[in-house]
C-alpha positions as CSV (number, residue, x, y, z in Angstrom):
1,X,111.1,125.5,122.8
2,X,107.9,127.3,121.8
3,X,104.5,125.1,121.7
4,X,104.0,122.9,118.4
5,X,101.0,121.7,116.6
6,X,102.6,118.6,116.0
7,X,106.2,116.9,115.9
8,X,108.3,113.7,115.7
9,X,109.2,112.4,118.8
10,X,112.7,110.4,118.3
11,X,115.2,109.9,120.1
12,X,118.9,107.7,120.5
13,X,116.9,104.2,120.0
14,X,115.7,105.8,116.6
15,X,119.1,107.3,116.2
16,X,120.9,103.9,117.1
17,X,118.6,101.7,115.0
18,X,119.7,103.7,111.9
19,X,123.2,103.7,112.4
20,X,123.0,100.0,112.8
21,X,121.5,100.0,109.5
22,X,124.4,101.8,107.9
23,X,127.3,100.4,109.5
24,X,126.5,96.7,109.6
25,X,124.0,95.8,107.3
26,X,125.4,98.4,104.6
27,X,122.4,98.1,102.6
28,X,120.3,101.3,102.7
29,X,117.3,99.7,99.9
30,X,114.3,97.5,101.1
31,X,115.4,94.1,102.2
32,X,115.7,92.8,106.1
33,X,115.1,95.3,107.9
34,X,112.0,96.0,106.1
35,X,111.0,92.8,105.9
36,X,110.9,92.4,109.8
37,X,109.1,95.2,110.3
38,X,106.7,93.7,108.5
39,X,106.5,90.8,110.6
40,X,106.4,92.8,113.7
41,X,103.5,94.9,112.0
42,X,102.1,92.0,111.8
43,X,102.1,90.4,114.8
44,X,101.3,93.6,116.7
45,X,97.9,93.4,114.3
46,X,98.0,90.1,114.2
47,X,97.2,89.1,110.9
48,X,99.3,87.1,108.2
49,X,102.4,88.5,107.0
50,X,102.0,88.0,103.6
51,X,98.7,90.4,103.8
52,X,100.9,93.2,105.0
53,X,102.7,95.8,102.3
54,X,104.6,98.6,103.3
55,X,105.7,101.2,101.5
56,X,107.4,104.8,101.5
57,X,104.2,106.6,102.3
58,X,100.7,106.5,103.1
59,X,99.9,108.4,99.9
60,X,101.6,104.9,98.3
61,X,99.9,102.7,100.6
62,X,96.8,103.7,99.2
63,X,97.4,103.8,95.4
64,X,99.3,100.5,96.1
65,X,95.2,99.2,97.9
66,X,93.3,100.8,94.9
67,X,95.1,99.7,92.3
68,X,95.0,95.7,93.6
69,X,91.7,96.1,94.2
70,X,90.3,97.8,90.9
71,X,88.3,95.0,89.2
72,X,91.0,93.3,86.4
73,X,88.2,93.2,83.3
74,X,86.5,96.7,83.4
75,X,83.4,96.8,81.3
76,X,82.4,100.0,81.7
77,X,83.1,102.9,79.6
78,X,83.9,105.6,82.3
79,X,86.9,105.0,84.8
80,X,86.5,102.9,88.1
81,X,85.3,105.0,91.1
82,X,85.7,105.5,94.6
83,X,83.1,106.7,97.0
84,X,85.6,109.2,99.4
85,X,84.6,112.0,101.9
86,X,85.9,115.5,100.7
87,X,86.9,115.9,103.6
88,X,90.1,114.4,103.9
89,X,94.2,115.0,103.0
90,X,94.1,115.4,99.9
91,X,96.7,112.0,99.4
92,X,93.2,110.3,99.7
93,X,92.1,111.7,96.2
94,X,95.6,111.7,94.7
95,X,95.5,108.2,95.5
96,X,92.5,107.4,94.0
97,X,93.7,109.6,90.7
98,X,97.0,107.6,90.6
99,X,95.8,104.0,91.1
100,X,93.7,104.8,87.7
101,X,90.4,105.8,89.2
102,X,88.0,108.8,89.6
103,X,87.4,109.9,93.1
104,X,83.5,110.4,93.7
105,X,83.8,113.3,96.7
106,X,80.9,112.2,99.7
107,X,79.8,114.9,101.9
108,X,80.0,113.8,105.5
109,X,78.0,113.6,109.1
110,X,78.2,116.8,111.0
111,X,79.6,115.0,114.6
112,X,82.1,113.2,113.4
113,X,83.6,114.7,109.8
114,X,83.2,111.1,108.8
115,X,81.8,109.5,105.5
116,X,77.5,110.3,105.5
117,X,77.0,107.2,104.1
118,X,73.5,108.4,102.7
119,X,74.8,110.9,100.9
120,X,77.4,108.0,99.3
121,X,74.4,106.2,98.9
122,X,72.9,109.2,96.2
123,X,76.5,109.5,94.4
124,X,76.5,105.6,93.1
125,X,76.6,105.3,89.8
126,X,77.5,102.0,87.9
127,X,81.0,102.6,87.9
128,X,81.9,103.0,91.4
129,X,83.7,99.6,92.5
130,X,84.5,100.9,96.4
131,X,84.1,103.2,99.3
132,X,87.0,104.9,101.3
133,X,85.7,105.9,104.2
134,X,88.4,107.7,106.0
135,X,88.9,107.9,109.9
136,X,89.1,111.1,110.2
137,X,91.2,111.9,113.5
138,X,91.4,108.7,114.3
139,X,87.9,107.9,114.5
140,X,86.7,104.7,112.6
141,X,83.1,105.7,113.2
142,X,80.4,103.2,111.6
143,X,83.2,100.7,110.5
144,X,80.3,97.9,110.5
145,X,77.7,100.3,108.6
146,X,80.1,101.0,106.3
147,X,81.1,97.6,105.6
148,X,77.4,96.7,105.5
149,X,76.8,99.3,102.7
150,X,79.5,98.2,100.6
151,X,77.7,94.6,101.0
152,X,74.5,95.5,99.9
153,X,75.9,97.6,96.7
154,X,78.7,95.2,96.0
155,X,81.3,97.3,96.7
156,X,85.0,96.9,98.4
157,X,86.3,98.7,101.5
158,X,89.4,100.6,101.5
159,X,90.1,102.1,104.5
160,X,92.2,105.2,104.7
161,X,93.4,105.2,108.4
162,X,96.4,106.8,108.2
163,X,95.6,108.9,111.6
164,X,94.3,105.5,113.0
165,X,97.2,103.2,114.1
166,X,96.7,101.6,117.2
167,X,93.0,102.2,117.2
168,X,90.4,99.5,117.9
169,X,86.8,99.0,117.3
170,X,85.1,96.5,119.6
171,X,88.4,95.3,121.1
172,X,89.5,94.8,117.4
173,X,93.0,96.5,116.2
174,X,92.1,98.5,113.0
175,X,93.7,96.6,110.5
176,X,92.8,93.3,111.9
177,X,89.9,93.0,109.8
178,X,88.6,94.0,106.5
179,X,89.4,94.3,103.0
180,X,91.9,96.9,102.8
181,X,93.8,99.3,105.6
182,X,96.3,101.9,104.5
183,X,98.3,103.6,107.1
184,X,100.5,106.4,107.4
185,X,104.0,106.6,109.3
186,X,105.0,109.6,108.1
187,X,107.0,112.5,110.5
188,X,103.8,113.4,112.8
189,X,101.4,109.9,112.9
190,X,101.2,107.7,115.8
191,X,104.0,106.2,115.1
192,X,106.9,107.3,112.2
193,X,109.4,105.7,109.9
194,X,110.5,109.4,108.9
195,X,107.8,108.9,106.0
196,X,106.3,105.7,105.6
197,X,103.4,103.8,104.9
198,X,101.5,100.5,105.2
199,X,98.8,98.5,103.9
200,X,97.1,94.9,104.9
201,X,95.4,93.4,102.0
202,X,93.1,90.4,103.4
203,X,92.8,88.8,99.8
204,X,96.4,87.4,99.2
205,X,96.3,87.4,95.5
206,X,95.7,91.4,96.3
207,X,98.5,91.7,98.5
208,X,101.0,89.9,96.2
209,X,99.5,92.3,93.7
210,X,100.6,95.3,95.9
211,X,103.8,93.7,97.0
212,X,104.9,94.1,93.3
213,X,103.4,96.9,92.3
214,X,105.3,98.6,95.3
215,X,108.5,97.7,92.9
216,X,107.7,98.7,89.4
217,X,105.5,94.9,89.1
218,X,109.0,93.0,88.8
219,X,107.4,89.6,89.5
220,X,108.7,88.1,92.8
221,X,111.3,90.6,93.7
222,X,109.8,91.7,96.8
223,X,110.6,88.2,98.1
224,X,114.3,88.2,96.6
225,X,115.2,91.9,98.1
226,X,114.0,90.2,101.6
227,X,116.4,87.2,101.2
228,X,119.2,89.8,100.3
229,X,119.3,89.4,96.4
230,X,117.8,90.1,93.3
231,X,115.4,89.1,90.6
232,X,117.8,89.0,87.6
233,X,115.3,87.5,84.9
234,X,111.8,89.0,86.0
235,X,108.5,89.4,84.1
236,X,106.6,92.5,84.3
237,X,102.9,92.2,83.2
238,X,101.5,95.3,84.6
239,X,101.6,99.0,85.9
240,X,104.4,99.8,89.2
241,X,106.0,102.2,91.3
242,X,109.2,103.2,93.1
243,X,107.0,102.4,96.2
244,X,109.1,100.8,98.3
245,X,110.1,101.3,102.4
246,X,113.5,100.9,103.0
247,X,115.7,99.7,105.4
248,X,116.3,103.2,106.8
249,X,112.7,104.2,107.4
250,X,112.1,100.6,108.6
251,X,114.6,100.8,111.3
252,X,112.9,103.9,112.4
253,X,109.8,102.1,112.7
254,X,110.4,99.0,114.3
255,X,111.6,101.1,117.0
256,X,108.5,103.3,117.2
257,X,106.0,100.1,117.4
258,X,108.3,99.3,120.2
259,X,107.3,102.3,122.0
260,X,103.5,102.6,120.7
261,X,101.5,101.1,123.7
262,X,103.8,102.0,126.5
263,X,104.3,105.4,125.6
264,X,102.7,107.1,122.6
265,X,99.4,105.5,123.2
266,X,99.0,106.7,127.2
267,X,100.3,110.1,126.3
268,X,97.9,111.2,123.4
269,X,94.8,110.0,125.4
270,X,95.6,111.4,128.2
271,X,96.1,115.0,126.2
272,X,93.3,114.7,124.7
273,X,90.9,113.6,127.7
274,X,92.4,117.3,129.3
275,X,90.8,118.5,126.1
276,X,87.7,117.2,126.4
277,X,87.4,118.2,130.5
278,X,88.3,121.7,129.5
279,X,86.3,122.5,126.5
280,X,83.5,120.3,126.6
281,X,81.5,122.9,128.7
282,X,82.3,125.9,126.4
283,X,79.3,126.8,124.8
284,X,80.9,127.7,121.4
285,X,83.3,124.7,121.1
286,X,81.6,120.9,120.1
287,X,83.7,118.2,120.5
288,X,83.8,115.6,118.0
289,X,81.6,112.8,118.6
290,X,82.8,109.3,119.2
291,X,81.6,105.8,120.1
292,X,82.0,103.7,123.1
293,X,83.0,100.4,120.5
294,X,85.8,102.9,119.7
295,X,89.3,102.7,121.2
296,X,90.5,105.8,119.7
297,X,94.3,107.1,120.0
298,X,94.0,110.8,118.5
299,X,96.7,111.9,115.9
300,X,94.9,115.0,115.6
301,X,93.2,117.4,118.1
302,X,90.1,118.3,116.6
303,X,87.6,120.7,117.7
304,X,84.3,122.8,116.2
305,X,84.9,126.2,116.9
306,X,80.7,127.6,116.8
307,X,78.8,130.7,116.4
308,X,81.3,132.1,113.6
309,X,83.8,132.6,116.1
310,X,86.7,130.5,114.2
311,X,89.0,132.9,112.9
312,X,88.6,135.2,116.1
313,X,89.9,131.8,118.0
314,X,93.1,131.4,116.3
315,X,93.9,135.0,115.8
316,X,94.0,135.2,119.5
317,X,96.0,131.7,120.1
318,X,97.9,133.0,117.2
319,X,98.8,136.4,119.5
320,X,99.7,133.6,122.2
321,X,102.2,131.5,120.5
322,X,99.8,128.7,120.4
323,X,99.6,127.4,116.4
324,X,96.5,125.8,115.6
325,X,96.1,124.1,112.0
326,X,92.8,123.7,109.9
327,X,92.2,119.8,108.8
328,X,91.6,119.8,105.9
329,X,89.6,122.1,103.4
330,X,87.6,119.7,101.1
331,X,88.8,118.4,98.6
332,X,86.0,119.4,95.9
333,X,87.1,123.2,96.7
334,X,90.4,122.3,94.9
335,X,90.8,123.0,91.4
336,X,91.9,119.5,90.4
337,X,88.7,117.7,92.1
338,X,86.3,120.5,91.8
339,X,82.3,118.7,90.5
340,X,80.9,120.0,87.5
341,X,78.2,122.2,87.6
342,X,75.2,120.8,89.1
343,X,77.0,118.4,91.1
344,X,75.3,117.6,94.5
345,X,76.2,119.8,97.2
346,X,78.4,119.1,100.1
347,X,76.4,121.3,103.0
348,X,77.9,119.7,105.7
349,X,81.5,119.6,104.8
350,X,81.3,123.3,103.5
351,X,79.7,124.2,107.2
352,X,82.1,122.3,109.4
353,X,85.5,123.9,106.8
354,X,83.9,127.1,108.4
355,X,84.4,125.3,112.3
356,X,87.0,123.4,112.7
357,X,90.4,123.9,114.3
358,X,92.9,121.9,115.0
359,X,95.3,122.1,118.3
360,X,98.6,121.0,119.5
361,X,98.7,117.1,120.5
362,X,101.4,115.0,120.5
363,X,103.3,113.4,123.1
364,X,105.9,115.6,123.0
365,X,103.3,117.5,124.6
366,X,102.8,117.9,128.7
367,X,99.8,118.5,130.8
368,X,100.5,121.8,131.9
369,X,101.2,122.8,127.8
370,X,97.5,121.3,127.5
371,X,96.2,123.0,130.3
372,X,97.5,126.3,128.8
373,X,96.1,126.2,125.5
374,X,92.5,125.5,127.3
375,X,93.0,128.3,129.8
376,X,93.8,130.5,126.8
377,X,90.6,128.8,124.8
378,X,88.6,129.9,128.0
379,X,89.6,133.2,128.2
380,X,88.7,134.2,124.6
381,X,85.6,132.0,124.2
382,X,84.6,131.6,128.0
């Protein structure tokens, strides 16, 4: 099989798990098998299960956070915003766009690709009610300033870590604390449901708030589809989705969290500490900064590629068989999110769109396969 960027790594306990789904329980929807992977989400966080929401993707997770989390009597005249780094997936503004908001794009710090929370600091205006900072490959880098900052301006915190599952800061699981973690199980994340999402709302009025918004606000029916039933005379009283995880996906992913810390987790940090040996002492590739309060399990392999020497760098892992992937150009370069005229500029995130690449990881992946992309990284750069 030629080298990957990325893939889902499932096997017969995935396979199993879903045929168990189909031939005994029968029903394919949301309802136990969700609902215990809930639990289980939650004990491996260790948080309450009624702050947990999942849902059918991590694009849902997060318009399922903003839209509990919006303030309930808006008195201003423009929409809600959200403080977000442009550079993200571009779920992260569709999310925002969705729930009802406006996404306010943040430049970011040059080290990390992270949220320059300065440069937030300059785009608030009256309206914004939050700040996304997104942990961008896996890196929750200045969780506590950022939390701090949202403090000081009044603000709420909703996390985008959907490359961030199974991370910790200061011994701390992300989504163990906070105001509001979204995660992503889709096909290629740390762990996968075949798509997926999550989110942990800390406020529990929020979380009920997301639980029915996740099926079209039909008051208490999450609770009824766990038990095996129905809510056959509900009340709706505001806006919902067809957000829901079923039973299918969640049977996927209660196997996967089974196998995260044994297996996934050991195998993408060891990749990627072959990475850093190998490149860190090329003079035309930076390595993405991180802290020592981090315990960072990389969904992504992220490097700066310096000196203009990008595109010559994939063209030649290109001619190699070695695919390489660009994450992700910034959102305010897209038509749909594009500032008017006038708009601060985004120096930083327009510099590093020229740098980085991104390179196979996953723990599909061995050490000789990461070896062989740095000897071929070495021989063009070196």
């Amino acid at each position: 099989m030629s080298l990957r960027l990325s893939m889902s790594i499932v096997g017969e306990a995935e396979a199993e798990a879903v045929r168990r789904v189909i031939t005994e329980d029968g029903y394919l929807g949301i309802g136990r098998e969700t609902h215990q992977f809930e639990k289980e989400v939650a004990a491996y966080l260790g948080v309450a299960e009624k702050n947990v929401v999942s849902a059918n993707t991590g694009t849902a997770a997060l318009t399922l956070a903003v839209d509990a989390l919006r303030p309930a009597n808006w008195k201003h005249a423009g929409k809600p915003r959200v403080l977000v780094p442009s550079l993200t997936f571009v779920a992260s503004f569709q999310a925002i766009l969705a729930a009802g908001c406006e996404p306010v794009a943040c430049d970011v710090l040059p080290e990390t690709g992270t949220l320059d929370l300065a440069d937030a600091e300059r785009r608030l205006t009256p309206e914004v009610f939050a700040v996304m900072p997104v942990h961008y490959a896996s890196n929750p880098w200045q969780i506590d300033e950022v939390h701090a900052f949202a403090r000081r301006h009044g603000l709420r915190v909703i996390e985008d870590a959907a490359h961030a599952f199974g991370c910790r800061h200061k011994g701390q699981k992300i989504g163990s604390f906070g105001d509001a973690v979204c995660f992503s199980f889709d096909g290629i994340k740390n762990i996968t449901c075949g798509e997926g999402g999550l989110c942990v709302l800390f406020n529990d009025k929020e979380a009920r708030i997301a639980a029915d918004a996740r099926l079209l606000s039909v008051e208490g029916d999450t609770a009824a589809r766990f038990a095996g039933t129905r809510t056959w005379d509900p009340d709706v009283k505001r806006l919902g989705w067809r957000f829901h995880m079923s039973n299918i996906m969640a049977a996927v992913g209660r196997v996967q969290l089974g196998r995260l810390e044994a297996e996934f987790i050991p195998a993408r940090r060891r990749l990627a500490a072959i990475y850093a040996e190998r490149l860190s002492a090329l003079k035309d590739v930076a390595l993405l900064r991180q802290s020592p309060d981090d315990f960072i399990v990389p969904h992504i392999q992220v490097v700066r590629i310096l000196n203009g020497r990008k595109e010559e760098l994939k063209a030649a892992l290109a001619a190699r068989d070695i695919p390489t992937g660009v994450h992700y150009k910034p959102n305010h370069l897209l038509t749909l999110f594009r500032p008017a005229a006038g708009s601060l500029p985004f120096p930083v995130t327009e510099r590093l769109h020229g740098e980085l690449v991104t390179l196979p990881l996953h723990p599909g992946l061995s050490d000789a396969d990461v070896h062989g992309v740095c000897d071929a990284i070495t021989e063009v750069l070196g």
